[in-house]
N, C-alpha and C positions, 0 to 999 in steps of 0.2 A: 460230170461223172458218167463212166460210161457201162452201165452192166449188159453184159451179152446174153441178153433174153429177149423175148415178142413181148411187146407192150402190152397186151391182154394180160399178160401175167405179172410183167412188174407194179411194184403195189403205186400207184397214182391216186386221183380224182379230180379229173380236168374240169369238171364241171363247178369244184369247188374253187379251182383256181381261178376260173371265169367268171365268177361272181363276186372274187374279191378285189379282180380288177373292176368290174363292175361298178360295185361299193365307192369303190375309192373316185370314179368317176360322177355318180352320183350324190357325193357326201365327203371331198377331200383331208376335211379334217378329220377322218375318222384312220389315216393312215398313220397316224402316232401311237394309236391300241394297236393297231394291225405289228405294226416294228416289234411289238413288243415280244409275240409270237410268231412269225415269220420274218425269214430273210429270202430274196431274192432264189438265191440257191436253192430253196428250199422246192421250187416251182420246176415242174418238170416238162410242161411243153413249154419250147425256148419262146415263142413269141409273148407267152404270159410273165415268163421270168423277165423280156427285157420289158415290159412294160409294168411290172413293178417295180423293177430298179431304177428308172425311169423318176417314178413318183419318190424313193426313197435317199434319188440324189439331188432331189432338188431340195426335200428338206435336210440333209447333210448337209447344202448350200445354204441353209436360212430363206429357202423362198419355193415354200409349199404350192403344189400345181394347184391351180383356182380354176381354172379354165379348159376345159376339153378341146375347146380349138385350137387353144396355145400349143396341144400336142403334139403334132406333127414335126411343129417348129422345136419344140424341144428334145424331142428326139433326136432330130439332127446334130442340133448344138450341146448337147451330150453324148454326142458319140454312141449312142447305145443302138443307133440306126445309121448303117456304113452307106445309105443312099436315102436319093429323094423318093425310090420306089420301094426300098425296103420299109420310110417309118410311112408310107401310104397304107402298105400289106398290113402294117401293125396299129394303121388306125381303123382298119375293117376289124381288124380280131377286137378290135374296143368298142365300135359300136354291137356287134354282136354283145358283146359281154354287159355292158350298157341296157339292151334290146332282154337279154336273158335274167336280167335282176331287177322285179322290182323293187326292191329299195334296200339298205344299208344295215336294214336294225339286225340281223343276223352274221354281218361280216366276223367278228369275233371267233364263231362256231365254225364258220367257213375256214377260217384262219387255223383254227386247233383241229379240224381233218387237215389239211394240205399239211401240217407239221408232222402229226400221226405217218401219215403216208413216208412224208421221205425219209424219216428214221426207221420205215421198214427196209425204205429202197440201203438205208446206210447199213442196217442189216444184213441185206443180201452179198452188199458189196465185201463188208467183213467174213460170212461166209465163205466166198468165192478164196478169200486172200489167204485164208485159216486151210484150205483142201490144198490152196498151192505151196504151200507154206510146210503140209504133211506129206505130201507127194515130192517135195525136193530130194534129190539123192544125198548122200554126203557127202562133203565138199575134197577138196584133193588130200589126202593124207589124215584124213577121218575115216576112223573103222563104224564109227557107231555114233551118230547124233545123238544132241544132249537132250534126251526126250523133256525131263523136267521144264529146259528150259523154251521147248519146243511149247509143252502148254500152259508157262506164265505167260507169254506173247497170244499167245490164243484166246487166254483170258481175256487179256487186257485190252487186246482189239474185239471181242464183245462187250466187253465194260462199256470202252471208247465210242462205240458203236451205237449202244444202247444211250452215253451222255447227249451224243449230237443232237442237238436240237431241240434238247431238253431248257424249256427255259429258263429254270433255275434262280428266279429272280427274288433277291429278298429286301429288295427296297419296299418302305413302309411309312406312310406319310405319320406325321405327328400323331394322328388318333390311335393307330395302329401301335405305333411305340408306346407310347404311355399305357396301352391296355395293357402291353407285351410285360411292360416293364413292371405292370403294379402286379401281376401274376408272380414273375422272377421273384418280388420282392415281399410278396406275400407268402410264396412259399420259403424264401430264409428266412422267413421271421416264426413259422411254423417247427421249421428248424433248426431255431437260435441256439447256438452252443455246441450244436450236434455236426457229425464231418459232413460233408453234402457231398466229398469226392470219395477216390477211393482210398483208404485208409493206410497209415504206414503203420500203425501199434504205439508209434511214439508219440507219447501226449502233446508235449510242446512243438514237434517239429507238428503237427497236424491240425493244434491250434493255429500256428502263424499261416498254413496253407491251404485249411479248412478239406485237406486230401487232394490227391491227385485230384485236378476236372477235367471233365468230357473238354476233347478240340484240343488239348494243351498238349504243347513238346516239355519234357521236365529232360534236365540233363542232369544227370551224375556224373562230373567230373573229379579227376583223383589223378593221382602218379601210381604210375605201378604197385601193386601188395597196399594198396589203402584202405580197401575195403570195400569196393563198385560190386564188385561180382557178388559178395559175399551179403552185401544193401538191399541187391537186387533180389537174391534169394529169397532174403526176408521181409519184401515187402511181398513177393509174388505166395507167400505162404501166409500171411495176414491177410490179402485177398482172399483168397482159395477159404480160408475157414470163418469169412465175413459173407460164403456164397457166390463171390464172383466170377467171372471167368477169366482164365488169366490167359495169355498167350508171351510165347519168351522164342524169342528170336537168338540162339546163343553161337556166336560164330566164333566164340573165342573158347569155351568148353564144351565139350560133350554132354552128351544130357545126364549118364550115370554120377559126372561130377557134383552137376544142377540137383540133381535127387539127393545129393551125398549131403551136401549141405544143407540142405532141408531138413533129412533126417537128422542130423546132428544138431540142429536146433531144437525140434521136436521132442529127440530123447536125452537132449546134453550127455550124449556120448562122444569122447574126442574122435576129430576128425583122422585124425591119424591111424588111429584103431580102425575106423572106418575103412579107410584104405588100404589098409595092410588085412583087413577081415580079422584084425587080433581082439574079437569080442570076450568079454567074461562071461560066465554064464547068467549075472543080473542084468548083461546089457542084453538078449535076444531074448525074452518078453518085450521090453521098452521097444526094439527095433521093430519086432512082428508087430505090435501095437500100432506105431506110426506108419509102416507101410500100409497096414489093412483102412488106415484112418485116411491117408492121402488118395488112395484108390476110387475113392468116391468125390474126391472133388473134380471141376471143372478145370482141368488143366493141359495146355497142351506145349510143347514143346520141340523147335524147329533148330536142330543141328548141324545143318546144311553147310558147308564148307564152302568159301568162296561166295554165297548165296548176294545176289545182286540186289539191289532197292526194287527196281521192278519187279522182281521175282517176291519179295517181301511185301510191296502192295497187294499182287494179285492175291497171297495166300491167306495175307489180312482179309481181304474184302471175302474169299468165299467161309474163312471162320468164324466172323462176327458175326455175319448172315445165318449162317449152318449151326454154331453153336454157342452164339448166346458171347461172345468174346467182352468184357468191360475193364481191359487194360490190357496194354501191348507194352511187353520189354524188348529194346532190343540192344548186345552186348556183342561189341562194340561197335563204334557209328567207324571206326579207324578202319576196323578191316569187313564194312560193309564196299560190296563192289557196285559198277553200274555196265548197261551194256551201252552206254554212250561213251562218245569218243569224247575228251577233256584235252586240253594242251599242255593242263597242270594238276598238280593232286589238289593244289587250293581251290581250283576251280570244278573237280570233282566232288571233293567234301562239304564245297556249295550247293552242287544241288544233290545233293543226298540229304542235305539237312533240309532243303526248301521241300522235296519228296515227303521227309517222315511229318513235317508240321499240317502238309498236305492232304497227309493222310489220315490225322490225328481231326484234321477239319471233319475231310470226308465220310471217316467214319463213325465220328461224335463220340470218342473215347479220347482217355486219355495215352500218350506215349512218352514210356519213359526209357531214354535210350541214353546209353554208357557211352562216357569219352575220354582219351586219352591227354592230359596235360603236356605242354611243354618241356622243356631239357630247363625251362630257364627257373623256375622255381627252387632248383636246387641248385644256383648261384648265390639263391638271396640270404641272408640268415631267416631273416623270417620266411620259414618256408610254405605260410598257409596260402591256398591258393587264391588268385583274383580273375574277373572276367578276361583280363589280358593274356591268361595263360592258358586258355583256351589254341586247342593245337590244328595248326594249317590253314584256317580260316575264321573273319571275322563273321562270318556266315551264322556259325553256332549260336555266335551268342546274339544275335540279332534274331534271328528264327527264334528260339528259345524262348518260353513262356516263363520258364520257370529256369533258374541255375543252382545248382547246392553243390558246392566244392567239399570234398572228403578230408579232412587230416588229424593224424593222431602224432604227439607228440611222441608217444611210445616207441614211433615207428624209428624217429631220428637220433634219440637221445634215452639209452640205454637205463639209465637211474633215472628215467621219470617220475615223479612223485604222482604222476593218472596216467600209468600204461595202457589202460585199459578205456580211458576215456577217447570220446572221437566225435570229433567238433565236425557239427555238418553248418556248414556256413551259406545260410542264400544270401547268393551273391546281388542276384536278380529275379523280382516275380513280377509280373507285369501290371497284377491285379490285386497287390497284394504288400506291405510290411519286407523288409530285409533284417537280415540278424543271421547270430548263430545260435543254433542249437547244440549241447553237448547233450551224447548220450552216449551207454555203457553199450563198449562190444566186446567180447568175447570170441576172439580170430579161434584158437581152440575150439568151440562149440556153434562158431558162428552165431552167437546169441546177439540179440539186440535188446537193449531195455530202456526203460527209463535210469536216469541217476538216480530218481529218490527213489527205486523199487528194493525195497531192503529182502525180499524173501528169494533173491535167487541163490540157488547152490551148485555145487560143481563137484 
């Protein structure tokens, strides 16, 4: 890596380096903790760097250095010294380093500054990239750079920045698991009965899935006009009045639509009226109601056209952070874009779907994001949907924590005897029972309910 600044000022600490070559010469099996927190890279004067790589390719090899005079000799014979005078020069910097530590029991501390350090050097270096990056002209036949997407790159190379060298490690030996897991399982049992995710309203569909959970991708899949958008609505409003913070990614509606359906739920005023503003005079109390009601909750809402997955991480990452975010929608994954180059749309919708599960990790929420179904479903007579009908890639459904396919009989066959009924069927839950759920929707009011709820009216 190479930043254009005076070493006084890029952020180092040689001394720490030289003490963990030291260490490791003093005490070589202490180079297995050291791995754990440093990598070679991470060492910023080159003789220290090859003289841990040194140590870390022989146990890559299966044959941990044991012996300080071996050194010379294996320097050579790993290449990490291009002469017999270079691994000489680099067994002076060893005995120095050697001469400079008395003993081992601190390498760990030594270990976690030299990491400190180069994640600032990786800092700087993303600084430097972010200034070149806003100082570019615009390119031939561009009037105006796309600013937005000028600072989700900028984000995400401080994000990126900020990860490097983060050790991030969650392995946990036996004792460690079992304490982890009697907590986990102490606290469901504190919770027996009760949702432990984020909630849909619907009884049955949130017994069998105990709610959205943090980390999971949930996918709604449907055919067109099935009722994804109108799911999504109502579960981001059963959030919102359960406290939580919602966040909705909508690249297939506008937001005034996303509000429209909401209210319509809210005050079971018809959608249509909604849209055409042909309110009666009992419907604008009900509306002023629900809008002054919705105003106060934690919601936000991202419109963005064309809006890229990377551009959808960064905005994630700074609204979870900033405002409390505890479920992400996003509508639909079909016309999410990316700024990588694909040779195919199957292999674009790949990694846009490994990105959302990604992120869904990352940010320890759950993500519940909308998909388009297949042409082939409406070949079959039976036209409920199956994990196969999943559209452009088998990516989906393998990412995917969770699957619930949308259909309502209503939709295909005009004298249905449950117009109104609409079978959410999990296809797939990873951690979890499969089935269907039927539950009452009302496309009209965008209502969702249970079946047995006998008091709604219309």
């Amino acid at each position: 890596m190479s930043v254009q600044r005076e070493d006084n000022i890029i952020p180092h600490d040689s001394r720490a380096e030289l003490a963990i070559i030291g260490s490791l010469l003093i005490d070589p099996e202490c180079v297995y903790q050291v791995q754990e927190i440093v990598s070679a890279e991470m060492f910023y004067v080159g003789a220290l760097r090859k003289l841990f790589s040194a140590f870390t390719m022989q146990v890559d090899a299966g044959k941990p250095l044991s012996d300080s005079i071996l050194l010379a000799d294996t320097l050579l014979t790993l290449g990490v010294a291009e002469n017999a005078k270079e691994a000489n020069n680099l067994l002076v910097v060893a005995g120095k380093a050697v001469n400079g530590t008395p003993s081992s029991m601190h390498v760990l501390d030594y270990a976690k500054l030299v990491r400190k350090q180069y994640r600032l050097r990786e800092m700087m270096q993303a600084s430097q990239k972010i200034v070149k990056l806003v100082c570019q002209q615009p390119e031939e036949g561009e009037d105006v750079r796309d600013v937005d997407a000028i600072i989700a790159a900028c984000e995400n190379m401080v994000f990126d920045a900020g990860a490097v060298g983060d050790p991030g490690s969650n392995a946990k030996d036996a004792k460690e698991l079992m304490s982890e897991y009697f907590d986990y399982l102490s606290e469901r049992r504190a919770n027996a009965g009760k949702i432990t995710g984020v909630g849909s309203g619907l009884t049955d569909l949130d017994q069998m899935t105990s709610g959205w959970q943090d980390s999971e991708l949930i996918l709604l899949a449907a055919r067109p006009s099935m009722g994804k958008s109108a799911k999504m609505a109502h579960d981001a409003k059963v959030a919102c009045e359960a406290g939580k913070g919602v966040l909705i990614f909508s690249v297939e509606m506008p937001r005034p639509q996303i509000m429209q359906r909401i209210v319509a739920e809210l005050t079971k005023v018809d959608l249509g009226k909604l849209r055409a503003g042909d309110l009666e005079d009992k419907d604008w109390p009900r509306v002023a109601n629900a809008i002054g009601h919705i105003e106060n909750w934690n919601l936000t809402v991202d419109d963005t056209v064309s809006i890229t997955i990377e551009q959808i991480r960064s905005r994630a990452r700074r609204l979870v952070r900033m405002d409390g975010i505890n479920v992400i929608f996003v509508d639909h994954i079909g016309l999410v874009t990316t700024e990588k180059d694909f040779r195919n749309r199957v292999q674009q919708i790949g990694h846009i779907s490994r990105q959302l599960k990604t992120m869904a990790r990352e940010l320890k929420v759950p993500v519940v994001a909308l998909s388009q179904l297949n042409r082939k479903v409406e070949q079959r007579a039976d036209k409920r949907p199956m994990l196969s009908d999943l559209r452009d890639t088998g990516d989906l459904e393998a990412d995917a924590d969770v699957v619930i396919g949308l259909y309502r009989d209503g939709y295909y066959d005009q004298d249905s005897v449950t117009p109104n009924t609409l079978e959410l069927i999990v296809a797939k839950q990873r951690n979890g029972p499969t089935g269907i759920v039927s539950v009452y929707y009302h496309p009209e009011t965008n209502v969702f309910a249970d079946l047995t709820q006998e008091e709604l009216t219309f």
